[in-house]
Structures are given as C-alpha cells and as structure tokens.
N, C-alpha and C positions, 0 to 999 in steps of 0.2 A: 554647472560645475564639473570641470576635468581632473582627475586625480591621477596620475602615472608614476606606479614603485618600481623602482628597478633592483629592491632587494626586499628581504623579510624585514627589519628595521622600519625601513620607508613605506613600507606599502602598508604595515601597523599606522604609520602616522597619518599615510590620506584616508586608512580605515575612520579614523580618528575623527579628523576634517568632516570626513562624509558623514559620519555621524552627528557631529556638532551642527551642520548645515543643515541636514533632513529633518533634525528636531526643534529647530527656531519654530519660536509660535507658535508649538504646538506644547496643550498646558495637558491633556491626556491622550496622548497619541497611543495609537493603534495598531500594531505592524506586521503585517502580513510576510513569512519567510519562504519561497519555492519550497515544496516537497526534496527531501536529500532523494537523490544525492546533490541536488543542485541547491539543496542549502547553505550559503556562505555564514558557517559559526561564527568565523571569526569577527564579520560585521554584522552580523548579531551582537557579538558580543561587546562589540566598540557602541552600539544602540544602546545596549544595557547598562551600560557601563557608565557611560553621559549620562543617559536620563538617571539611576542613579545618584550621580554625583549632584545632579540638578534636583535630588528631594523632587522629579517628577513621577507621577502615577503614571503607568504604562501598562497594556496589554499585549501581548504577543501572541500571535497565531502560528501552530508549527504543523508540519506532518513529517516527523522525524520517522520514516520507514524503518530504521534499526535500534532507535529508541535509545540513544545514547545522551543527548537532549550535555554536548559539549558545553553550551555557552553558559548552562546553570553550574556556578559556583557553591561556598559555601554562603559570602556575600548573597548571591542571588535567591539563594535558598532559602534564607533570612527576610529578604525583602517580597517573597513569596508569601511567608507566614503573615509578615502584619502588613499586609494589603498592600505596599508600593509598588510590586511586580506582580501582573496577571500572568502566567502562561496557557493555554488552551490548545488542544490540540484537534486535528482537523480531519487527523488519518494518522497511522504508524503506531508504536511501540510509546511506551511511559516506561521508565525506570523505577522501580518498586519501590526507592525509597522518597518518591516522589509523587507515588499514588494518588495520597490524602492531597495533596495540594494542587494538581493540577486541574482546568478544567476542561472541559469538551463540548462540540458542540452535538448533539444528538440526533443528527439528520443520516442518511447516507451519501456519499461522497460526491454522486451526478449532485444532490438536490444542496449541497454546502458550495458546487462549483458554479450554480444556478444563481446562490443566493450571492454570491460572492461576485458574480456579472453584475447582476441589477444591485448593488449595493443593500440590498437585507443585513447581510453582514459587513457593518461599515470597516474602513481602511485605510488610514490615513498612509502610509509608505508602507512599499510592495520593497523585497529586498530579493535577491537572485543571482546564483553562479550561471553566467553565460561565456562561451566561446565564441571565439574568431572565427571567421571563416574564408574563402577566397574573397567573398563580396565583403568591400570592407564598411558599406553601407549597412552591412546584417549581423547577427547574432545569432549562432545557435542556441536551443533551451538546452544542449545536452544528451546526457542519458533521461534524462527526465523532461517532460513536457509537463503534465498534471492540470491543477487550475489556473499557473500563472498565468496563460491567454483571458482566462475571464477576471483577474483579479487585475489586470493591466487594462480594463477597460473601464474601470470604477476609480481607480485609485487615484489618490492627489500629487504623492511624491513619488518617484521611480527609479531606487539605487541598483545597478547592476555590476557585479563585480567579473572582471573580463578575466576569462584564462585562456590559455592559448587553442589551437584546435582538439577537438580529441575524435578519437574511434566512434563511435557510434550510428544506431540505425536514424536511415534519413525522417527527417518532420520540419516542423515548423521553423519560422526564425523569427525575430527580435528585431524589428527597426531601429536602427542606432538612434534615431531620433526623439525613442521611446522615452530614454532615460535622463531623468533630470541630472543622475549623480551616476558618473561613471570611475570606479577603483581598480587600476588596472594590474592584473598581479602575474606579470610575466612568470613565475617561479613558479605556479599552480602545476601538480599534475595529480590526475586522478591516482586515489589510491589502491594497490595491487589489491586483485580480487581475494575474496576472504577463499581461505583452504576450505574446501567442500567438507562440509559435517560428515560423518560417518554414518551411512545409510544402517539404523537398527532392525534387526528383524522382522518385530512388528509391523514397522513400518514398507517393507518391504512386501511383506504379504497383504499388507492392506494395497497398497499398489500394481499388486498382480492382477487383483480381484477387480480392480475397480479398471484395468487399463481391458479383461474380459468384456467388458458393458458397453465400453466406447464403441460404435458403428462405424462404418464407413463413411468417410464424405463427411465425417464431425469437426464440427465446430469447439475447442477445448479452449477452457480458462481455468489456469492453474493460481487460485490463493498462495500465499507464504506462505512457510515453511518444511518441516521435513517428512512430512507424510504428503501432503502434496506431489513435492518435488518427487518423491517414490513414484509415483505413477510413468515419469517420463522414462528413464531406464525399463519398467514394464511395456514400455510399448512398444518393443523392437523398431524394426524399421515400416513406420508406419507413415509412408508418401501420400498418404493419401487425406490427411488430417491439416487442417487449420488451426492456429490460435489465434485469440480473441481477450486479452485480457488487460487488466487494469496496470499490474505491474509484472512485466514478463521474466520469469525466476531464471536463477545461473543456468538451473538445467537446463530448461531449456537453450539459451542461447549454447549453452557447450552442445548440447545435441544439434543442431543446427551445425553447427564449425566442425561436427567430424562427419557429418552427409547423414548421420543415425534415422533424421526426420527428413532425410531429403538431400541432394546435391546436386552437380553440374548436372549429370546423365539424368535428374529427373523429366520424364516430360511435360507432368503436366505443373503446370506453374501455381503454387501457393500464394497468397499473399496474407502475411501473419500481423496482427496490428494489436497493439500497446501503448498505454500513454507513456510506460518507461522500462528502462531492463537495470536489474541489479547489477548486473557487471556487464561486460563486452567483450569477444576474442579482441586481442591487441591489433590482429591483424585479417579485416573483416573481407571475407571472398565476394566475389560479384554475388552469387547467389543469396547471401547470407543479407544481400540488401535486398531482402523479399519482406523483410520484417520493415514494415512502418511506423513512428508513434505520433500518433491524434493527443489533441489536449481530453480532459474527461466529460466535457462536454460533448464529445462523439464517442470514447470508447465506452462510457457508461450511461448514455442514452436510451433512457426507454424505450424511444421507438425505433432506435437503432439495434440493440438489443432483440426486440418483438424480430426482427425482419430476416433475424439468423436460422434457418432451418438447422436440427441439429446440433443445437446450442449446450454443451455440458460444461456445465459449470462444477469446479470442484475447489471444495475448502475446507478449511481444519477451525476445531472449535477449542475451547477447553472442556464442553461438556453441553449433553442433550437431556433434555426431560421428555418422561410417556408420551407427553403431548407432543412430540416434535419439536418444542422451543430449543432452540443454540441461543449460547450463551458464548460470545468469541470476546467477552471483553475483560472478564473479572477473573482472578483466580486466587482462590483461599482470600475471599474477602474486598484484594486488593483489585483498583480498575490498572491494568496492564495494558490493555493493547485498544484497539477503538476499533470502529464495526468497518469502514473503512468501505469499500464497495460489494459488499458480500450481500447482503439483500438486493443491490441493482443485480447483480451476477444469476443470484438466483432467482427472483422473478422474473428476469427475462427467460434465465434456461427453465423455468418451471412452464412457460407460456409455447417455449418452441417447440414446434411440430420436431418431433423425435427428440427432442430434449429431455436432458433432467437437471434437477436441482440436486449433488451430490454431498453429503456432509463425510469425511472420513478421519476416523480419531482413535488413537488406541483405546481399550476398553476399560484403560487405570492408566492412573498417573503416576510417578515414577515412584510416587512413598503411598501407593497401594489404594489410590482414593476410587472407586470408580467415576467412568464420566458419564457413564449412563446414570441418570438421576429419575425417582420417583416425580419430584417435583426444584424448579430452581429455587435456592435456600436465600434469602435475601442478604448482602445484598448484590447479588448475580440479578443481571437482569437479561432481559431477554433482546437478542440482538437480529435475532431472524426466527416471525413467526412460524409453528407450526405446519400452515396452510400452504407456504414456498417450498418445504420441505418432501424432495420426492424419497433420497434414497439415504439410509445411514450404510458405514459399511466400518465395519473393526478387524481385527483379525479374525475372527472369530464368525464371521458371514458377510452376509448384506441383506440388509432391510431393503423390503421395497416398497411402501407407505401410500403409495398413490393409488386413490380410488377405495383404501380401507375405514373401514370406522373407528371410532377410538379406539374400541377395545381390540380391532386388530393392528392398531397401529402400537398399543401401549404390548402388546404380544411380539408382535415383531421384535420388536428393538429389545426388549429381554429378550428374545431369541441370540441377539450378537451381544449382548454385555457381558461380562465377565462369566464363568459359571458360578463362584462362589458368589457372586452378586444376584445372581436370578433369583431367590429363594426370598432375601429380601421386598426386592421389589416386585415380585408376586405379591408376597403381604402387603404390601404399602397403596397398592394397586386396588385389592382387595377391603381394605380398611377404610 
C-alpha cells in the first residue's frame, strides 16, 4: 500500500487509510512506535484512533525521549483506565499525569533491543518517521536510529511515514522495500531546536568537578538532562576526547559546530558515535560528520562497551541511597522517566580500564528534598545497582566509592549531601 499527501488535509486521510489497513485482522495488535524524535504522533494517533473506534484491545510500545506522549488524548486517557489501550514504555520521559497508567518494560535498553530482534517482545506493526534521500531505493532513520533496525527484523507489518531529507549525522538507511505502508508527508519539517535551559549554578559546579576527572584520550557518555549537559561547557577545548553515547545531547552537538570539541585545524581525527542526537546544527560542516549513529544494538552492546578503554560514563538520577542504589525513574512516588541505558553505560564504564561509572545530581530537589537518601522509600525502586556505581558527585564534592566498604561508601556520600542533611543520615545510618 502507497499513500502520497500533498497537503495537511490529505496526508490526515492516508494517515487514516494506513491505519485502517495495518489493523485488518488483527484482533489485539501490538505496535511498536521508533524512539522520537522519529516518532510519527500523528500516525500513532490515526492507530489509536481506528483501533478505538473498532472497540479493539491494543497495546502500544513507545520511547517518547521528551515524554510528551502527543497522541494520548482525553479519549485515550479513558481507554487507558478500563483496559482497551495499553501504553508501555520502552525508554524516555512519562507525563506525571499519566504515571499510574502506563507501563514498562523493566530490562535495560541493549537487552529490550535484543528482545525486540528475536521477537521476546512480540510486534505485530513497527510505525517510523523516515527521510528521503539521494538514493531513492533508501531511507534515512533520522536523527534517531535506536531499536528500529531490530524491531524491523521481527515485525509483521511495516508503516513508514516519509518526510523530506533533513540535516543529520550520517548512519544507517531503510530499504524502501522494507515497508508494507508507506505515508508520504512532503510538508514535514523537523521542529526548531528547543532554547537551551539555563545552566543553574549547581549545576554548573557539579560539571566543573566532574569535567576535572575526565583523562585524557577518554571515552564520554553524557545522560539527559541538565547537569549532565553542564559538564560539556566545563570542558573547554578538549580535542582530545571521544563520545560514546546512547543519545548524543544539544550540547554537545552545538559544541562540536563551534570547533569548542574540535574542528577543521584539529589533527587528530575523532570519531564520535550515537544511536541519536536531540537536535542538529541546520547546517552541518565536514568535520562535524565525525559523529556516526549505530542502532542500540552496537552503541549499547556489552561487549562493545567492555572494549572502550577509558570509558566514563555520566548520568543524572533523581536520588542515591548509602548503599549506592540510583533511583532515575520515580519521583515523589510517581514512575516518570524509565532507566533507558544507564546500567548498559555504566557497567561498561565501571568495567573499563580507566573508566568510571559517574552518578551527578544536586544534593536537593528544588522544594528542599534531599536526594541523598538513608534508604530508597518505596515505591522508588532501584534503577542501577550499588555494585556499578564508581563515583557520586553534587555540588558539594565527589564521592569516590570504588574499592570501599559499606560503611566507607555510606561515609562518602554523606560527605557530598546536603550539610543540613548529614546529621540525619548519620543517625539513620547508625540506627
């Protein structure tokens, strides 16, 4: 089936079509969505919407990275509560008021992309924004690659939704052949990069401290969000550094487009690799195609991982307990965000010759909670054990955990939490 819109009107209608088609005879279909930004909502939303109208049971698998999760309605939001819509998420962001309802799968992101190959996790229709390109036999994935390569080797039906070419670092492509259902939306264009959050103080000093640690000749993987991202502005002009990450942050790529990480005059050649980047300069230099993206079956590969000397891995939590346990998924009760590749990240960088596994997080939460924790309160659950855990860092120091015993590890880390928090969690420690 060929679907071609040459306006927003018409290209809603073959949404529609494709929809209608992809869901015959199937009585609880399954639907696997690309990771955004290559998620097409809107034919999501035409799935949803049919199935639906059709009184069919449906599940939905998403990894909405900004957690905006468009195609749930008020309608869908209702079909959520008494069981006709599944949603499940696979990586990204949950919308808080949609905590209670959603569910997940509870693996890490290589091993959901592993199961999602060999069909563990069954599929009935893979959905995905792909791009043109000169070959008109091919398809780019995007800014984003992810699991679609292993989810397009299992799956039964295959919609892809065409937009025109865009900016991006080079990878993989799409056999036009792939796709059972093609909706083609000439009008698409990526949407302008969000305005850079304002780097908070905290946050800034925790990325001083932490860009001190990094060596020479290191291997970096920067987590989401804004302590992270702090690190890359701490590194001044640092050519001499690699990335290595799951989903490569604005910052970086805007470091990269003003030479900060490297340019033409560099000599020795980088080559930086991601299965996706949040945004893209509009207008991308030679050099700047140094950055690669692999599906997550190579960037978050354990043994690909093991084989990185120098591997630092760094990521933000909402809160650590004495033991070392991160908890990156719950906060104040509600499940928010999903663990996503942060245990692949860190058991690799915990394993790598000169590597560390970095946790960095302010020392409270903005209505004064601290996130250093005696113990995690239920139901916080634990997202990356203890045992992966090399270094914590807050504004306030850096823990350095590896090779301690408990009680120097549960010492450390009250050494960086709050001060008015220390005194507590001495007693609770002690208790």
């Amino acid at each position: 089936m060929r679907e071609r819109a040459a306006g927003s009107a018409s290209t809603g209608q073959a949404r529609r079509r494709a929809a209608e088609h992809l869901l015959e005879g199937l009585d609880q279909p399954r639907i696997l969505s690309a990771m955004s930004p290559q998620q097409p909502d809107e034919l999501l939303s035409a799935l949803v919407d049919v199935g639906l109208s059709r009184n069919t049971p449906m599940t939905v698998l998403v990894a909405d990275l900004e957690g905006t999760f468009s195609f749930i309605g008020a309608r869908e939001t209702e079909a959520m509560r008494n069981g006709l819509l599944t949603v499940v998420t696979l990586a990204g962001a949950v919308p808080r008021r949609l905590g209670a309802l959603v569910d997940h799968v509870p693996r890490t992101l290589w091993d959901i992309d592993r199961m999602l190959a060999d069909g563990t996790i069954p599929v009935d229709i893979v959905v995905a924004r792909v791009h043109e390109t000169q070959d008109s036999g091919t398809f780019s994935f995007g800014r984003m690659v992810g699991y679609t390569p292993s989810a397009l080797l299992a799956a039964a039906r295959v919609a892809l939704e065409v937009a025109p070419k865009v900016d991006a670092p080079p990878g993989p492509s799409i056999p036009r052949t792939r796709a059972d259902v093609l909706v083609v939306d000439p009008g698409y264009s990526p949407p302008e990069p969000a305005a850079a959050r304002p780097t908070r103080p905290l946050a800034e000093t925790i990325g001083r401290l932490v860009a001190e640690m990094i060596p020479r000749g290191a291997t970096l993987q920067l987590g989401l969000g804004v302590v992270p991202d702090a690190v890359v502005p701490a590194l001044g002009r640092r050519v001499d550094l690699s990335f290595h990450s799951g989903i490569l942050p604005a910052s970086v790529a805007d470091a990269l487009a003003s030479g900060m990480l490297g340019g033409p005059d560099t000599t020795t050649v980088h080559t930086h690799v991601a299965t996706g980047v949040m945004s893209w300069p509009s207008e991308t230099p030679r050099w700047a195609a140094q950055v690669t993206l692999r599906p997550v079956s190579v960037t978050h590969a354990p043994g690909v991982l093991a084989g990185i000397e120098r591997l630092w891995a760094v990521n933000s939590a909402f809160e650590v307990d004495l033991n070392g346990q991160v908890n990156a998924e719950y906060a104040a009760g509600v499940r928010v965000a999903s663990a996503g590749g942060q245990v692949d990240f860190f058991q690799g960088a915990h394993v790598s010759p000169g590597g560390a596994s970095v946790l960095v997080l302010p020392s409270r939460t903005q209505d004064g909670r601290g996130r250093i924790r005696a113990t995690l309160d239920a139901p916080h659950i634990v997202t990356t054990p203890g045992s992966l855990l090399d270094v914590v860092v807050t504004e306030f120091g850096v823990a350095r955990l590896t090779g301690l015993s408990a009680t120097g590890r549960a010492e450390a880390l009250i050494s960086v939490a709050h001060p008015d928090d220390r005194a507590a969690l001495n007693a609770a420690r002690s208790a």
